[in-house]
GUNU-655068 format. One line per field, with one value per atom (N, C-alpha, C): residue number from 1; x, z, y; residue in three letters. Coordinates in nm, 3 decimals, padded with zeros to 5 digits. Each point is the difference from the previous one (the first is absolute). Layout:
BEGIN
pos	[NUM/...]
x	[X/...]
z	[Z/...]
y	[Y/...]
code	[ALA/...]
This chain:
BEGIN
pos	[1/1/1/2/2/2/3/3/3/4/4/4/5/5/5/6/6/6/7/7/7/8/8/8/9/9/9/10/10/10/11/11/11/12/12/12/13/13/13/14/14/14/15/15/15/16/16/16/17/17/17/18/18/18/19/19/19/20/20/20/21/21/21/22/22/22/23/23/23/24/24/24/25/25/25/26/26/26/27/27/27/28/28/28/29/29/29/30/30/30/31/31/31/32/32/32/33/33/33/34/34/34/35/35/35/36/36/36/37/37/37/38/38/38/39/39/39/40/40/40/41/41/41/42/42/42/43/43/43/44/44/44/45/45/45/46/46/46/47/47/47/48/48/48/49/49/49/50/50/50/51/51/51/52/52/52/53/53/53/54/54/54/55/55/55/56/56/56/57/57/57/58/58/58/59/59/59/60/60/60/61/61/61/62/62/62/63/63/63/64/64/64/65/65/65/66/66/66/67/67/67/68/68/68/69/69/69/70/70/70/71/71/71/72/72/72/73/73/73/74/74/74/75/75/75/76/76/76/77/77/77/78/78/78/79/79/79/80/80/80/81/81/81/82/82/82/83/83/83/84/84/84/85/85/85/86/86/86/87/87/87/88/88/88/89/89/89/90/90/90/91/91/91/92/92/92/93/93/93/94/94/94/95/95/95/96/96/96/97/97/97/98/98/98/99/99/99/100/100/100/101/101/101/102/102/102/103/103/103/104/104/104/105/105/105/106/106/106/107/107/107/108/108/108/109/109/109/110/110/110/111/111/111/112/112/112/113/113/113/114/114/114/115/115/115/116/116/116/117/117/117/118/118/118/119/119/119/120/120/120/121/121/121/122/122/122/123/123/123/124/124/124/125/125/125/126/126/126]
x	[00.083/-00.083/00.087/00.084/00.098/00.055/00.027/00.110/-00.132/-00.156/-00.065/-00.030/00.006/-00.024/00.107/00.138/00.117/-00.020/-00.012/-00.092/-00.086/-00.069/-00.078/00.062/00.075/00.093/00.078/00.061/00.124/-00.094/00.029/-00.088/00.003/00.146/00.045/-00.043/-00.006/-00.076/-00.131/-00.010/-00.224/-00.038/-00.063/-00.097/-00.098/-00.080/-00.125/00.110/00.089/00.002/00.113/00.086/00.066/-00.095/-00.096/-00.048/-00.117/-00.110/-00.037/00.059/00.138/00.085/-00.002/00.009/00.019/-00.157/-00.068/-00.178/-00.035/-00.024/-00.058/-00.038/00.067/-00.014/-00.117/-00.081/-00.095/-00.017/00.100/00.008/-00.001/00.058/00.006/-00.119/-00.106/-00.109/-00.094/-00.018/-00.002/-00.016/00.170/00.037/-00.019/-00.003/-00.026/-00.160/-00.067/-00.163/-00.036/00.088/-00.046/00.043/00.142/00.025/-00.089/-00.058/-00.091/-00.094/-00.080/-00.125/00.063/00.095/00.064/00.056/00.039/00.140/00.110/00.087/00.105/-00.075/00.129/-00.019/00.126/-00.024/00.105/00.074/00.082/00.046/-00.093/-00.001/-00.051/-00.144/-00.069/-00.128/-00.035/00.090/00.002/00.003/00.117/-00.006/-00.159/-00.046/-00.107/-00.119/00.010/-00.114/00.025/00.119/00.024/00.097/-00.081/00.020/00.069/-00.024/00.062/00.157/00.041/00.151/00.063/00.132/00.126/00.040/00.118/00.028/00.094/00.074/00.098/-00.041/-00.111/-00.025/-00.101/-00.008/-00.083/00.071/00.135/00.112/00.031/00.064/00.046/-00.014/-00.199/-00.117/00.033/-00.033/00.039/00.095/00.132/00.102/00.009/-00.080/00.000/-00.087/-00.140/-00.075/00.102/00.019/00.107/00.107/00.105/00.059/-00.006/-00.154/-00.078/-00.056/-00.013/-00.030/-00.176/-00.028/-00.183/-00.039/00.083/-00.006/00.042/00.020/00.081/-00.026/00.150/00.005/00.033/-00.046/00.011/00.078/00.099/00.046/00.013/-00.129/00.007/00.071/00.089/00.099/-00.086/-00.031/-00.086/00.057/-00.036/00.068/-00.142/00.008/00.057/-00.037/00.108/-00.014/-00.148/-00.087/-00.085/00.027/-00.048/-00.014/-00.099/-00.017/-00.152/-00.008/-00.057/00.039/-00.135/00.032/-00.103/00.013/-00.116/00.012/00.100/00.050/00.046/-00.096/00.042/-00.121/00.007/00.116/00.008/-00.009/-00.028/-00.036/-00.157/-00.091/-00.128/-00.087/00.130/-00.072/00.015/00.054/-00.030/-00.103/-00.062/-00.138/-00.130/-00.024/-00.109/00.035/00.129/00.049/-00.088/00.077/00.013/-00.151/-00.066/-00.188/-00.038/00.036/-00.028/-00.029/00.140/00.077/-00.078/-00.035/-00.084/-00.096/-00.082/-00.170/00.017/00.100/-00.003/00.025/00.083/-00.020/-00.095/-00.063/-00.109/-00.085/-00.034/-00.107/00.045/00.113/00.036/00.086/-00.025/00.018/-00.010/-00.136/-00.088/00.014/00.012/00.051/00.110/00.104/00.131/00.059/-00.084/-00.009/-00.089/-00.094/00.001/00.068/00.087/00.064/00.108/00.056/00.142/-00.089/-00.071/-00.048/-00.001/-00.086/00.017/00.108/00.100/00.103/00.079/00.028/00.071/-00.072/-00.137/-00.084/00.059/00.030/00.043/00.162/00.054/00.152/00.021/-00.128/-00.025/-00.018/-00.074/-00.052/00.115/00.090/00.138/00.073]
z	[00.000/00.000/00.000/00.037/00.030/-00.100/-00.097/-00.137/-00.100/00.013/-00.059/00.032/00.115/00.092/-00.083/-00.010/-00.068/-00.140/-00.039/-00.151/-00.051/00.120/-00.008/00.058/00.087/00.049/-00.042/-00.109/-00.078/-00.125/00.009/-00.117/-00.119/-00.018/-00.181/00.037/00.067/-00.101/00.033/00.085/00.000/-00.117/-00.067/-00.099/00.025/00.101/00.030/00.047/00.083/00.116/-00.169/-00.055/-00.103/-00.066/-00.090/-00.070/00.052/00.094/00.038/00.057/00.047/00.060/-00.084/-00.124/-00.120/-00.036/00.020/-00.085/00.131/00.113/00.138/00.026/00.005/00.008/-00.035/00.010/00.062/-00.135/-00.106/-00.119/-00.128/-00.009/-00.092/-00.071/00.121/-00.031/-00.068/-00.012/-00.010/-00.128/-00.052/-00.114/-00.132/00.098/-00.106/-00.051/00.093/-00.035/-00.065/00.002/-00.082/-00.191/00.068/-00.152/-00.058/00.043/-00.051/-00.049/00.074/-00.030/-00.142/-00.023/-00.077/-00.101/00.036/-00.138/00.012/-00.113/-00.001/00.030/00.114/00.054/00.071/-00.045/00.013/00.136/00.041/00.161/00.065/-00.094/00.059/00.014/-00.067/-00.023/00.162/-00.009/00.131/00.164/-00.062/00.141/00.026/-00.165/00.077/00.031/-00.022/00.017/00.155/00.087/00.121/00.042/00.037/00.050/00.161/00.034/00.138/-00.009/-00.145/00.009/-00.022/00.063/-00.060/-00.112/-00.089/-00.107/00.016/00.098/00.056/00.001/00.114/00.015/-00.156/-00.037/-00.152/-00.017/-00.096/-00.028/00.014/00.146/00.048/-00.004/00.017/00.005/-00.138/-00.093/-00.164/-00.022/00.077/-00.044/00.009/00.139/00.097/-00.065/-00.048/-00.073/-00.143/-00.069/-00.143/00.040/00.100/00.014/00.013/00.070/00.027/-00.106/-00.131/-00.092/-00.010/00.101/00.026/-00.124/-00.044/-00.089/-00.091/-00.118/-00.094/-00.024/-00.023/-00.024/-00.118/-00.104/-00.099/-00.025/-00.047/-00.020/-00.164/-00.015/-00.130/-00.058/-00.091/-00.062/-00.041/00.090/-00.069/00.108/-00.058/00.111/00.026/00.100/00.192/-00.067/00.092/00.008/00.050/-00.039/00.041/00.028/00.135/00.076/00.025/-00.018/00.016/00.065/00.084/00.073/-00.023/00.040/-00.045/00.062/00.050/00.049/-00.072/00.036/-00.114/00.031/-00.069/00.025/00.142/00.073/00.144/00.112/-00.044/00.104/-00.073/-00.075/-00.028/00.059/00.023/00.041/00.200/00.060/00.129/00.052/-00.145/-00.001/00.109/-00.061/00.034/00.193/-00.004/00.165/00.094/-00.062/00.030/00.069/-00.107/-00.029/00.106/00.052/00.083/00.138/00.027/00.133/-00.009/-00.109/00.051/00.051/-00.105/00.058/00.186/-00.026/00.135/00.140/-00.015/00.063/00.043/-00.150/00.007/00.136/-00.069/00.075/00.136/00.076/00.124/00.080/-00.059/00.043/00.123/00.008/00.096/00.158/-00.067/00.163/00.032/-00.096/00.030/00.081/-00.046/00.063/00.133/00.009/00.190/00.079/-00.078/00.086/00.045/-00.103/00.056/00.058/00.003/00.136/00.100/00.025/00.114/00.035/-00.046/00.028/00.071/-00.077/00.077/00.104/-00.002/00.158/00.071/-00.013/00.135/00.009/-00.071/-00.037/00.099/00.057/00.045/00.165/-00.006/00.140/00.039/-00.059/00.096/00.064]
y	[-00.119/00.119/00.125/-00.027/00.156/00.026/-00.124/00.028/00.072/-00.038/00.052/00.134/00.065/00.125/00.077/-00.068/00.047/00.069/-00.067/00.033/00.151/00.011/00.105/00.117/-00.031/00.134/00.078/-00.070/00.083/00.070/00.156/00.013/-00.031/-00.002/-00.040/-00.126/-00.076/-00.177/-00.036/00.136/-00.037/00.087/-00.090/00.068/00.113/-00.063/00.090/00.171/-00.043/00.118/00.053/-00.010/00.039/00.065/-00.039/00.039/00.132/-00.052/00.110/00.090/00.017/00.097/00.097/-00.016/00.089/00.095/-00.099/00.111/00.020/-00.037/00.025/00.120/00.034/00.203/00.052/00.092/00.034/00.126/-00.007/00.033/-00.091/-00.108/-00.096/-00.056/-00.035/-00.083/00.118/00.150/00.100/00.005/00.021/00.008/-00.133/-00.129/-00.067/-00.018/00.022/00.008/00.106/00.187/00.031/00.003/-00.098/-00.019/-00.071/-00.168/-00.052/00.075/00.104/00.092/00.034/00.111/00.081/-00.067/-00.091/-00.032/00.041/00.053/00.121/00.151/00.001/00.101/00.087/00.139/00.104/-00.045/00.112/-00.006/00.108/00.126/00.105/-00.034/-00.093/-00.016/-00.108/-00.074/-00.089/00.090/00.104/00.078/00.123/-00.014/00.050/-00.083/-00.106/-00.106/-00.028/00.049/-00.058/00.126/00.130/00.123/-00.009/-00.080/-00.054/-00.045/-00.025/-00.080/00.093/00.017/00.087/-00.050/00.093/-00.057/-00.098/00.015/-00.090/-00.152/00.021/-00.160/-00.058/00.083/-00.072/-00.063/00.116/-00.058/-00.121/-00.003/-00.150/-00.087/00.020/-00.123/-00.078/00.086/-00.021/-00.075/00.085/-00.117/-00.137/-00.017/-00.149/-00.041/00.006/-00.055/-00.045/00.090/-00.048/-00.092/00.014/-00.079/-00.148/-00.034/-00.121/-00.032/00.036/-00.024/00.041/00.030/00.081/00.082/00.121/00.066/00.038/00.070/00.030/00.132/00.054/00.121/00.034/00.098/00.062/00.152/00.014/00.115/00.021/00.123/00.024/00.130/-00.023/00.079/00.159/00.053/00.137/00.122/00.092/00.122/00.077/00.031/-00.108/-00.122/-00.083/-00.155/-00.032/-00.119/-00.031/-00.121/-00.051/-00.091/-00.076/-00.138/-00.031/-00.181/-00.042/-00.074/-00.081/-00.213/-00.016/-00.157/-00.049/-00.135/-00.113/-00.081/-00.149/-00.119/-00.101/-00.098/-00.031/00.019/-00.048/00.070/00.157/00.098/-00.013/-00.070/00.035/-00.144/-00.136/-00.113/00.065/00.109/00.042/00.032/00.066/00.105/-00.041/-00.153/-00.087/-00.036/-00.028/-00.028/00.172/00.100/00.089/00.058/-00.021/00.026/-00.099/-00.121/-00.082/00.054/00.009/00.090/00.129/00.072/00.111/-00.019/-00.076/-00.050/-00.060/-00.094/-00.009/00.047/00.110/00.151/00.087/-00.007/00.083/-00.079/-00.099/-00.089/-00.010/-00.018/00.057/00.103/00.066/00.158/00.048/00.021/00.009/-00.064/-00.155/-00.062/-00.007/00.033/00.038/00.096/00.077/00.155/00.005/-00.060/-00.033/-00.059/-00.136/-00.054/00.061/00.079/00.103/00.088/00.094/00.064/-00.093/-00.105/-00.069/-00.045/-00.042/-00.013/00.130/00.130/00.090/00.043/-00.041/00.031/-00.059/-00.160/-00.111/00.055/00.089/-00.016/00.124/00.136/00.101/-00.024/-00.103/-00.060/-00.119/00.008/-00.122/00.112]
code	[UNK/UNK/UNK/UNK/UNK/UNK/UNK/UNK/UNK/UNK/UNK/UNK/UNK/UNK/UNK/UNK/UNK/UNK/UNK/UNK/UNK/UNK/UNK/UNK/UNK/UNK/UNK/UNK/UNK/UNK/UNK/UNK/UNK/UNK/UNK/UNK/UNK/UNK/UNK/UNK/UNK/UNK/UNK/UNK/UNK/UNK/UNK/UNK/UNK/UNK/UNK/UNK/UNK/UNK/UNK/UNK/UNK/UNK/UNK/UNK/UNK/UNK/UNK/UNK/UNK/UNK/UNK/UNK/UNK/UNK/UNK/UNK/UNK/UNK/UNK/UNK/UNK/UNK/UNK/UNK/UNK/UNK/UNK/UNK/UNK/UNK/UNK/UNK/UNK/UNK/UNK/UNK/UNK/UNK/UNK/UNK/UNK/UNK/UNK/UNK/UNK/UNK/UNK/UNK/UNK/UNK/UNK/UNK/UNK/UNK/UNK/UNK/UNK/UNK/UNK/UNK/UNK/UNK/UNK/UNK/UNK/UNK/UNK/UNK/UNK/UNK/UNK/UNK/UNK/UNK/UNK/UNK/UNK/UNK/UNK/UNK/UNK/UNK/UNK/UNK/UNK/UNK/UNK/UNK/UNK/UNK/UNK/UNK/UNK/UNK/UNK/UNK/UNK/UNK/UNK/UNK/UNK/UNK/UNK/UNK/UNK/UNK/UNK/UNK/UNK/UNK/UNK/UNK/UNK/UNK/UNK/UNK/UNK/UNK/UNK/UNK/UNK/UNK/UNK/UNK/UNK/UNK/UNK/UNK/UNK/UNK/UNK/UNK/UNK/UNK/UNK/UNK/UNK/UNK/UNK/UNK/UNK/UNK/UNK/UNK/UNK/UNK/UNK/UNK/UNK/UNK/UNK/UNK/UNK/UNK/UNK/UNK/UNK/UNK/UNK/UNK/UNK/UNK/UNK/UNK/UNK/UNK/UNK/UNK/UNK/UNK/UNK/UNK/UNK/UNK/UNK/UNK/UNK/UNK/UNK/UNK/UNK/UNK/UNK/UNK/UNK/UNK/UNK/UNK/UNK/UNK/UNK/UNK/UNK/UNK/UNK/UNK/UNK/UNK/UNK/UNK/UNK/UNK/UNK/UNK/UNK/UNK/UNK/UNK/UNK/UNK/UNK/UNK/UNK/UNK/UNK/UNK/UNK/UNK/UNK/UNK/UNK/UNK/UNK/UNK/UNK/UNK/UNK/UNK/UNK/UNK/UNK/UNK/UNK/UNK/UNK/UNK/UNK/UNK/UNK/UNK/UNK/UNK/UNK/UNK/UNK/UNK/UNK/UNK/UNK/UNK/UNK/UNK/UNK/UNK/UNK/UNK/UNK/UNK/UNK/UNK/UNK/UNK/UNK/UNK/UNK/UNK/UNK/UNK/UNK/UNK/UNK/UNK/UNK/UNK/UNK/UNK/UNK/UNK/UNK/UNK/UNK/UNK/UNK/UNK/UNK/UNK/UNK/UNK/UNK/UNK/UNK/UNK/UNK/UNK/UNK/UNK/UNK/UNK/UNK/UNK/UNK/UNK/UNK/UNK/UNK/UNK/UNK/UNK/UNK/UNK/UNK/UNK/UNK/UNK/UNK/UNK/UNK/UNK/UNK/UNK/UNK/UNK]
């Protein structure tokens, strides 16, 4: 049991914790749903679809998504450069996971959100 415990601890040879380490972020899942919606799509067009992100962490997000092979980036030869970014087949087979995990959020929300109140109540009263 421990050599299997082993397994999961190191991040480079756990899958799950490797891989979601990378989209996890609270931006990623974000960006790849509204690429699905969209298609190709600008940077500037992305930062205004998500007025809340710096350009920085777009940026970054972008990169880590491309690097994982999530997205593809386009740089078209025109002045200004245009940029245009866009699911691959393997950031678009996430989509459906992704839509999952939302619905199922959605659907407990609510009691989530009492139980952490109740919780920092009992956490108030120790």
């Amino acid at each position: 049991m421990a050599k299997n415990l082993e397994k999961y601890s190191i991040i480079e040879i756990c899958p799950i914790r490797n891989v979601v380490s990378r989209f996890g972020n609270k931006w990623s899942f974000l960006i790849i749903l509204l690429l699905s919606e969209n298609g190709s799509t600008r940077f500037g067009q992305l930062g205004k679809l998500i007025p809340d992100i710096s350009t920085k962490v777009l940026s970054n997000t972008l990169r880590v998504l491309e690097a994982d092979g999530l997205l593809k980036r386009t740089v078209f030869p025109e002045v200004p450069v245009r940029v245009e970014y866009e699911l691959t087949d393997t950031g678009r087979s996430l989509v459906p996971i992704i839509l999952s995990l939302t619905e199922w959020a959605q659907s407990h929300m609510a009691s989530i959100m009492q139980h952490r109140k109740d919780f920092e109540g009992k956490e108030g009263q120790s």
